[in-house]
One Martini backbone bead per residue (centre of mass of N, CA, C, O) as a GRO file, in nm:
protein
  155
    1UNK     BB    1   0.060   0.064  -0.020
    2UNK     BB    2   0.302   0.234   0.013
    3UNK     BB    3   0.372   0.220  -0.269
    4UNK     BB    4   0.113   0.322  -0.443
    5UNK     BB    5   0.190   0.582  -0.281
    6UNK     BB    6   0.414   0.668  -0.422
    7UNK     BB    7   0.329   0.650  -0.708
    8UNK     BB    8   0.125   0.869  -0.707
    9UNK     BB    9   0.299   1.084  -0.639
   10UNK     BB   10   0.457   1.091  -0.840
   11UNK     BB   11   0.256   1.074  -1.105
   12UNK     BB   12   0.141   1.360  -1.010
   13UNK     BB   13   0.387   1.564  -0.995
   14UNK     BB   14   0.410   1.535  -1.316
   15UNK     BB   15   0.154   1.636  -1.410
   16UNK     BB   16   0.183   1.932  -1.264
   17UNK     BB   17   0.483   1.985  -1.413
   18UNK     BB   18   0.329   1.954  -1.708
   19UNK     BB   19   0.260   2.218  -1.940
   20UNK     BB   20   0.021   2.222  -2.113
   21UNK     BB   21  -0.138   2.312  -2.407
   22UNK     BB   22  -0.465   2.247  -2.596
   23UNK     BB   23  -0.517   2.443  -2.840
   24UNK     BB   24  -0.787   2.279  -2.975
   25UNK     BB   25  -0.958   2.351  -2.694
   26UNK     BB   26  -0.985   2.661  -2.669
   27UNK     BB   27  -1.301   2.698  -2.814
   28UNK     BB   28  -1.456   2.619  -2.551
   29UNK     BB   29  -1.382   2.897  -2.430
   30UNK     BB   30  -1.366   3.199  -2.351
   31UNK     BB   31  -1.263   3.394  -2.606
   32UNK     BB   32  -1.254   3.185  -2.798
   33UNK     BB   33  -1.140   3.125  -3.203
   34UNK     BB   34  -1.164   2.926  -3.460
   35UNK     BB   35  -0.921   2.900  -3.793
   36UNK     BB   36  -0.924   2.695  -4.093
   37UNK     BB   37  -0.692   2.773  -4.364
   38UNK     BB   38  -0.681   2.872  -4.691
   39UNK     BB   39  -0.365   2.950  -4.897
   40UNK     BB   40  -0.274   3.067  -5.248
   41UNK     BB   41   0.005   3.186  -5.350
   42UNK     BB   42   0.267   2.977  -5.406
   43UNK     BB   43   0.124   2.807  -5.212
   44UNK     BB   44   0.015   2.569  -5.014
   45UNK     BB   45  -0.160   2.707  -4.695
   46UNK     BB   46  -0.217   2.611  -4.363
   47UNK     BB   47  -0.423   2.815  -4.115
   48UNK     BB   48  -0.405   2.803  -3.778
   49UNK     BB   49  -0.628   2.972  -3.587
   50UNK     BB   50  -0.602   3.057  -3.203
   51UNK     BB   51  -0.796   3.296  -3.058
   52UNK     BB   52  -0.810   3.593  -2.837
   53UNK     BB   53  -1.129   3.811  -2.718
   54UNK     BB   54  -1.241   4.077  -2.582
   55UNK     BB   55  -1.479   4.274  -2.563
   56UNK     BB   56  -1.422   4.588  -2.549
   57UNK     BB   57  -1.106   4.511  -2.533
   58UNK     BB   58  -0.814   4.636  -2.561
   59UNK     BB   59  -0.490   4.480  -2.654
   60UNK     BB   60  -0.577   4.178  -2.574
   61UNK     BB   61  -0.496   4.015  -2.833
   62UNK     BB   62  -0.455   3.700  -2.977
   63UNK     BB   63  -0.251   3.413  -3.190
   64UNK     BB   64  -0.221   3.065  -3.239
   65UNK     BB   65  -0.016   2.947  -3.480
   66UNK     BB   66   0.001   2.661  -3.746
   67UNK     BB   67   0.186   2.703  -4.051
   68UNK     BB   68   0.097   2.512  -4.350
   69UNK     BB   69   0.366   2.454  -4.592
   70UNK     BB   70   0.378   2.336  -4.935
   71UNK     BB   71   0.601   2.252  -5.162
   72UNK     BB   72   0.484   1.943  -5.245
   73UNK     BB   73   0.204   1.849  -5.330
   74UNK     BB   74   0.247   1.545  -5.442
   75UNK     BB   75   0.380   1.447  -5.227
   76UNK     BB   76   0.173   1.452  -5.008
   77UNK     BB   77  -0.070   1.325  -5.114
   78UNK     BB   78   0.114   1.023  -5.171
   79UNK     BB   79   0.169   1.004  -4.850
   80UNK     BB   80  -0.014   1.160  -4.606
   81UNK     BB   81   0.220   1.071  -4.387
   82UNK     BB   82   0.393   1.353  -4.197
   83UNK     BB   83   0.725   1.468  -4.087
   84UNK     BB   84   0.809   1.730  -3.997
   85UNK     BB   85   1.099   1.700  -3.978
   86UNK     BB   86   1.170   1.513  -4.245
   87UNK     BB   87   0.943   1.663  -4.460
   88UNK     BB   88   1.062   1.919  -4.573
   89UNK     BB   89   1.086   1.874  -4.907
   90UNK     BB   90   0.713   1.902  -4.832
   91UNK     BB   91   0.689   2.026  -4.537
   92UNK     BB   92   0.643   2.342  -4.375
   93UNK     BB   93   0.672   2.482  -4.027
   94UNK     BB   94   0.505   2.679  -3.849
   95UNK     BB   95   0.539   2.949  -3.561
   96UNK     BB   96   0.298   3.154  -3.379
   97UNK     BB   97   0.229   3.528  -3.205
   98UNK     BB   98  -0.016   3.698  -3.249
   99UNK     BB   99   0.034   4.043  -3.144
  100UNK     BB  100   0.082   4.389  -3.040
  101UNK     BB  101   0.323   4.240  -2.811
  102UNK     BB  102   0.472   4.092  -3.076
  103UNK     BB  103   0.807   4.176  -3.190
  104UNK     BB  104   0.898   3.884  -3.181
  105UNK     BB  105   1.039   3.644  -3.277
  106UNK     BB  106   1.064   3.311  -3.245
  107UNK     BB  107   1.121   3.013  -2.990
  108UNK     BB  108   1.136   2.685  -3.130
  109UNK     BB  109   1.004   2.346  -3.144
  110UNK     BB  110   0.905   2.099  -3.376
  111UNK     BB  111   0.673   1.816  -3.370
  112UNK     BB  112   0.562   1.561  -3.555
  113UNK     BB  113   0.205   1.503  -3.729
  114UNK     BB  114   0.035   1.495  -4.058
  115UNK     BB  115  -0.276   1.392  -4.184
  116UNK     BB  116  -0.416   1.319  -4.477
  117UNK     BB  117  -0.772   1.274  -4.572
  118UNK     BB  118  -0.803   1.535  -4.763
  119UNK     BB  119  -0.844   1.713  -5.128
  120UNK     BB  120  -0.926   1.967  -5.261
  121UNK     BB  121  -1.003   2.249  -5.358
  122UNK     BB  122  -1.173   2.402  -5.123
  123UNK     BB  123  -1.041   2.173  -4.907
  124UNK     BB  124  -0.846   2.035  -4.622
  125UNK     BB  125  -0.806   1.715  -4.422
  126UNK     BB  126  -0.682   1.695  -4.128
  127UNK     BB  127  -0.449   1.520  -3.897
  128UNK     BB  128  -0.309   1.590  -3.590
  129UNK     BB  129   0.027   1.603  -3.433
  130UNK     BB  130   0.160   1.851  -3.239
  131UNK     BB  131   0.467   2.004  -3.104
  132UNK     BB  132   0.529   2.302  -2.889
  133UNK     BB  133   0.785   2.467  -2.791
  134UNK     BB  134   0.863   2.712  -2.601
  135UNK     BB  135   1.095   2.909  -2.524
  136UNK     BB  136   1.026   3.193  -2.407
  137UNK     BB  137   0.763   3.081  -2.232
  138UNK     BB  138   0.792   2.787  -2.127
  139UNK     BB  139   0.608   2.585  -2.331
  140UNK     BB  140   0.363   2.367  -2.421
  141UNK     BB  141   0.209   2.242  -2.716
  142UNK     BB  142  -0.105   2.104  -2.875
  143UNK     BB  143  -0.187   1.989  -3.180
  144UNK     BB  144  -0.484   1.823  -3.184
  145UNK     BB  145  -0.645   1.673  -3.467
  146UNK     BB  146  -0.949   1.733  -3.699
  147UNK     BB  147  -0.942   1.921  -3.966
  148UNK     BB  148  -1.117   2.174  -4.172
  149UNK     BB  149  -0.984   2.363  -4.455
  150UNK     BB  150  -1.061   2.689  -4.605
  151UNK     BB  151  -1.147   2.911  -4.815
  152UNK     BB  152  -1.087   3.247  -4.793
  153UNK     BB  153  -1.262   3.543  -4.842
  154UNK     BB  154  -1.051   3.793  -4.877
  155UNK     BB  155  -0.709   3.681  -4.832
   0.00000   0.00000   0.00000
């Protein structure tokens, strides 16, 4: 009994200590919303944003961005299960924190895959599952779910 009282104090500490912020769960909280855009200037890129806003409130106003640019289309597609670390050379991934008080670059690292389940001319279905370091903020960010990114008219 009490080898069992010290494993679960010893695995309550760990997971109080890993602070992790599941990214696309934040839609579900007050002031958040999400939106995931296609975009296609001279690449096809997936914007997630999940933005925080609250009403009549000035300037504190952010957003969680992670966006994917694909270099390579063709082999995106039938590949369909990319990894960000390694198939650099098929898919770009970015992080950023949108906001009037951030004009640093980012200091991240950033691994997962993310899985095409679908692709259309106006719509693109992926399964994601991201980790990102947040190395300035000290946070740790996941970003893992289904989403399907849109084109959005007048972007």
């Amino acid at each position: 009994m009490k080898r069992f009282s010290i494993l679960f104090i010893f695995a309550l500490t760990i997971l109080i200590s890993c602070n992790v912020t599941r990214v696309l769960n934040l839609k579900h909280r007050k002031y958040y919303t999400e939106r995931s855009i296609i975009s296609s200037d001279t690449l096809t890129t997936l914007i997630q944003m999940v933005s925080y806003n609250v009403p009549h409130v000035i300037d504190e106003e952010f957003s969680y961005e992670l966006i994917f640019k694909f270099i390579d289309t063709t082999a995106a597609k039938t590949k369909r299960i990319l990894n960000l670390e390694t198939d650099t050379a098929i898919i770009k991934t970015i992080y950023d924190i949108a906001s009037v008080w951030n004009w640093e670059e980012e200091t991240y690292s950033l691994r997962g895959k993310i899985e095409i389940l679908e692709w259309k001319t106006d719509s693109i279905t992926i399964k994601q599952n991201v980790i990102v370091d947040d190395k300035r903020r000290k946070d740790i960010l996941k970003f893992k779910g289904k989403r399907t990114f849109t084109k959005y008219k007048n972007w």
